[in-house]
N, C-alpha and C positions, 0 to 999 in steps of 0.2 A: 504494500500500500504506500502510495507516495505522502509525502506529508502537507500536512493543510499548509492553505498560502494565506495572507492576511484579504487578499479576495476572497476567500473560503470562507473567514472569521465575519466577514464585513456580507454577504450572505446571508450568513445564520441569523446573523442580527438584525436583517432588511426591515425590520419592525420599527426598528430608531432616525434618526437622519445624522447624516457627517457631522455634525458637531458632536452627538453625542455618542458617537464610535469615536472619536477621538477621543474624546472623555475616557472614557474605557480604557484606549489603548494609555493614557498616558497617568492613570490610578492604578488600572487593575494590573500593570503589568511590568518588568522590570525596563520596558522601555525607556531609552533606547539600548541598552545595556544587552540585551538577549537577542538571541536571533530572529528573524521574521518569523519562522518557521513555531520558532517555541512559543511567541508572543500570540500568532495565530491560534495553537493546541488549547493556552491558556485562553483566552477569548472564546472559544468555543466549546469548553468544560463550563464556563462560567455562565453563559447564555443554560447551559442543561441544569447547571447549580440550581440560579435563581429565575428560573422555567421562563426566560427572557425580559426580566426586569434590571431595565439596564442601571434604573435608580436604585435599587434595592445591593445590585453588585456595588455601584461608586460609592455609596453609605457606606458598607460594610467597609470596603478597604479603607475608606478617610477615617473611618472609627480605628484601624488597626493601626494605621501611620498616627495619629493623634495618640494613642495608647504611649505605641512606640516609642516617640516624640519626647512624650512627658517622662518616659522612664529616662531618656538619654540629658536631657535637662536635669533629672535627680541625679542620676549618676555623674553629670558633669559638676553642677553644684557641691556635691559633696566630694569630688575631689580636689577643687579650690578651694574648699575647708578645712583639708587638712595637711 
C-alpha cells in the first residue's frame, strides 16, 4: 500500500474549507518538522478519532500544548530559583 499524501488527508477532510485544514495541519501535527507522508497518516487517524470534527481535534491539541506549556514555564521557573 503506498502511503497517504497530504491530498489524501485534505480528502478525508472535504467537510472543512482551507483555512481550516491548515489549522489542522499546523496544531494537530509536528509540522513542518515531519514528513508529508507522516503529517498526512496523522490527519487522517485524526479525522476517524474525532469522527470529522475538525474543532473538536484543534481543542484537544491546544489543551495538550497549553498543558505542556505551563508544565515547561514550572519547570523553567523553578530552575531560576535555584
Amino acid at each position: 500500500m503506498t502511503q497517504p499524501t497530504l491530498k489524501d488527508a485534505r480528502e478525508v477532510w472535504s467537510n472543512i474549507d482551507d483555512e481550516t485544514f491548515d489549522k489542522l495541519i499546523w496544531t494537530c501535527t509536528p509540522y513542518p518538522c515531519a514528513s508529508q507522508e507522516r503529517e498526512a497518516e496523522m490527519l487522517i487517524e485524526l479525522h476517524k478519532r474525532y469522527n470529522g470534527s475538525a474543532g473538536a481535534a484543534i481543542a484537544e491539541s491546544m489543551a495538550e500544548f497549553d498543558e505542556a506549556w505551563k508544565e515547561h514555564q514550572e519547570r523553567t521557573k523553578n530552575q531560576e530559583s535555584t
